[in-house]
N, C-alpha and C positions, 0 to 999 in steps of 0.2 A: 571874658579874657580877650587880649587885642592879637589877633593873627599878625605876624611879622616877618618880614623875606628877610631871608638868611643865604648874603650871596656866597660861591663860592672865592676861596682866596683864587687872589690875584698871582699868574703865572711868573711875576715880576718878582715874586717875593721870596729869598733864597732859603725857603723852611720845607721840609717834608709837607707837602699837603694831604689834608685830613677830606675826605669824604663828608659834605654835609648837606642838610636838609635845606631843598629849596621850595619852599612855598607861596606861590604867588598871590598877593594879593594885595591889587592894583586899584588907584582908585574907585575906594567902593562909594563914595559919595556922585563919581563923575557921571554926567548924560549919558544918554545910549548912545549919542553921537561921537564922544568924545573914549569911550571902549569903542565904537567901531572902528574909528580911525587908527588908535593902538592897534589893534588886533592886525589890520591892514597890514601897517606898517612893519607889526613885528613880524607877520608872515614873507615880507621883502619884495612888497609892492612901493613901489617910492610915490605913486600918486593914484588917485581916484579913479583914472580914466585909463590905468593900469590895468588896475586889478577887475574894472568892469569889463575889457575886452577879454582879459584872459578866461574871464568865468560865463562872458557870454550875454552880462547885463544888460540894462538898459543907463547908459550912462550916464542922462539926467537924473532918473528916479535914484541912483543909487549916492548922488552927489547929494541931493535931497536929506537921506537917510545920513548922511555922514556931516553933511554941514548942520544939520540940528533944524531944518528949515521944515522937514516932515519927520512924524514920527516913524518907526516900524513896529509892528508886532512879531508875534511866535511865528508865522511861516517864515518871514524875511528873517531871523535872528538864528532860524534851524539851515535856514539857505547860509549866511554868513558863517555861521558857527561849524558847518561841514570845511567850507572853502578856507576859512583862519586857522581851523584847529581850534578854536577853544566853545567854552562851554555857550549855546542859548543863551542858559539860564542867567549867565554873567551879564554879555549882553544887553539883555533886559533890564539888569538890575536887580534882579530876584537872585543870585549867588554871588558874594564877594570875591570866592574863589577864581578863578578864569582854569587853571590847572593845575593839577596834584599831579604828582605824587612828589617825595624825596628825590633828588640826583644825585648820582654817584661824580665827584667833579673830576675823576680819571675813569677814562675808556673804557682800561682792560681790567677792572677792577670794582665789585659789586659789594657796594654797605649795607649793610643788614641792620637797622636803625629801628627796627617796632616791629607789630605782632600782628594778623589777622585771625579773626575767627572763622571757625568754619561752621556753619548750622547756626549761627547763632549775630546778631547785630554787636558791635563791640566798638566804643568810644577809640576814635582814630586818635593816635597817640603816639607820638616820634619819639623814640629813647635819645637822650642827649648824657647818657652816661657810660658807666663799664661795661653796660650789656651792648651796646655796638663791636661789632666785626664786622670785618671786609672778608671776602672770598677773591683771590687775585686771580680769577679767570677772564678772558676778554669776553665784553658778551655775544651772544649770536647774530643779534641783531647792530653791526655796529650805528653810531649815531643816534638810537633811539636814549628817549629819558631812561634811565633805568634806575631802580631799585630794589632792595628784597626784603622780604617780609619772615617772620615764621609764624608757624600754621600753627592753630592749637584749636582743637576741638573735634568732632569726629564724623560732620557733614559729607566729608570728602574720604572718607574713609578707605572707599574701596578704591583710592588712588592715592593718596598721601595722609602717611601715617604722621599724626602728632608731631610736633617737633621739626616738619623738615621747611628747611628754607626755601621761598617761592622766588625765583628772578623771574622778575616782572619787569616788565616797558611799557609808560604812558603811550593809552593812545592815545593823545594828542599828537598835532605835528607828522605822523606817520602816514594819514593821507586812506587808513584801511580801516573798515567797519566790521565790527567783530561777526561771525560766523558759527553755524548750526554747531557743537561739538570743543569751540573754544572754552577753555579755561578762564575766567576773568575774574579781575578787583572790582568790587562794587560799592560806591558808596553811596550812601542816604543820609540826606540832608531831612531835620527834622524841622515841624513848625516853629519851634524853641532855638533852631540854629546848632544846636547839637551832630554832629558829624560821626556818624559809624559806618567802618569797612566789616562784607564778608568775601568768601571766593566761593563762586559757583560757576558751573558748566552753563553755557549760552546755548540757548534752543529757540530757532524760527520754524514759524512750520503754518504753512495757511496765513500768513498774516498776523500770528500771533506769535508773542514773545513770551519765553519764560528764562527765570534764571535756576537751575534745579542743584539742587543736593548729589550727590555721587557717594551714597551711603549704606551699609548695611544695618541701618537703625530705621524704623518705620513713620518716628516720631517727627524726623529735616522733612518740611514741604519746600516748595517751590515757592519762588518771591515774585513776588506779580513785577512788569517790567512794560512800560508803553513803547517802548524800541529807542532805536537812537534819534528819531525824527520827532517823540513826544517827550525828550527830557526834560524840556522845561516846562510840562504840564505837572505838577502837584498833583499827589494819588493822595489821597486822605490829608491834606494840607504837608505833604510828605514830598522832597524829590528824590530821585533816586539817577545815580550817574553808573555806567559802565564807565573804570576809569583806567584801566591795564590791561594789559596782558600777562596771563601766566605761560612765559616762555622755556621753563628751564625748574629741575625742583633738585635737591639733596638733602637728603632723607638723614636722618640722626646716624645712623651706620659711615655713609659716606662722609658726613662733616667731621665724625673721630679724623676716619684718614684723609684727609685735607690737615687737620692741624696738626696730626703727626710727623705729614709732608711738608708743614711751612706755607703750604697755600691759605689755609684760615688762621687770620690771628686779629687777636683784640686790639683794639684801637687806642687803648690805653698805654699797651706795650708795645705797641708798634711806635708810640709818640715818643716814649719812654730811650731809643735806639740812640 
């Protein structure tokens, strides 16, 4: 199946705008040189000898790396990949993707577009039908990518129950690396290119990373995790991205009174106005 960007409508256009799924994915054919200079650029460096003094480079080697004239490997691509915002693994060549998630294409208002698992790996899947809502609260973090998910399964248990909606913000572009106790979206990329999100609690501790279960079931382990500095090292031919943040949750109780309030409503009837 061909992954395809889905921009948001244009501000120019005199229609209720709809919240929709933006998925990047950017010359997957192109050099490493030619994603670095994107990535550069789209961070809002206008040239090479920009972005090298802001980050402290070496301004030759790093012209090198972007004019196609040297290659780079993994440390140089996890170096560029902290300072762009976007993935290594892209980068490299090794993920199509550069960054996930959906956006919501107003501020103050969070679309609810697909499902995460909890405990369990689950084929990432964008609802483009009746099951989308919005929730019209501004998010906490203004600026950040945002989108929201609902939770199904019982990993997360002894924090959110079944059902309740996750507001999440890409971390991309945020400039902040997840922490011992964070909530997070995780996806794995499979040898086969198969794509599944779950949400687990992020744990450092010694140098070691785990992404762990939050569950009163003894059966959820822990998902092995090389940190943020070895994502684009492949664990059993497998990569695995921390890709959000869980910022914000409303539990099945709470989303009744939201739609009783006018705050959650489908996006079908909302178009329908």
């Amino acid at each position: 199946m061909m992954d395809v960007s889905i921009r948001p409508v244009s501000r120019t256009v005199n229609t209720r705008r709809i919240a929709t799924q933006r998925i990047v994915v950017d010359m997957s054919g192109s050099p490493q040189s030619d994603r670095l200079r994107q990535a550069r650029l789209d961070a809002g460096y206008s040239s090479a000898a920009e972005a090298a003094q802001a980050f402290g480079w070496k301004e030759a080697a790093y012209r090198h790396h972007e004019n196609g004239t040297r290659g780079y490997g993994a440390d140089a691509a996890r170096r560029y990949g902290r300072a762009f915002k976007v993935k290594p693994a892209w980068l490299l060549g090794i993920d199509t993707i550069r960054e996930l998630p959906p956006q919501d294409v107003e501020p103050d208002r969070l679309l609810v577009n697909g499902t995460v698992a909890a405990g369990v790996w689950r084929e990432s899947e964008a609802w483009n039908d009746e099951r989308r809502f919005v929730i019209d609260l501004p998010s906490p973090f203004p600026g950040a990518r945002r989108f929201g998910l609902v939770l199904e399964g019982l990993s997360m248990d002894l924090v959110y129950e079944p059902g309740t909606v996750l507001d999440c913000i890409s971390i991309f572009k945020n400039g902040v690396e997840p922490k011992t106790g964070d909530h997070v979206i995780v996806e794995r990329i499979g040898a086969n290119g198969l794509r599944e999100l779950t949400v687990k609690e992020y744990r450092q501790e010694n140098g070691t990373y785990t992404l762990v279960p939050r569950s009163s079931r003894p059966e959820f382990k822990p998902v092995e995790y090389r940190g943020p500095d070895e994502e684009g090292t492949p664990i059993g031919g497998e990569l695995v991205h921390v890709i959000a943040f869980v910022v914000a949750d409303y539990p099945p109780r709470v989303q009744s009174l939201m739609r009783r309030m006018g705050i959650l409503k489908d996006v079908r009837s909302e178009a329908a106005e």
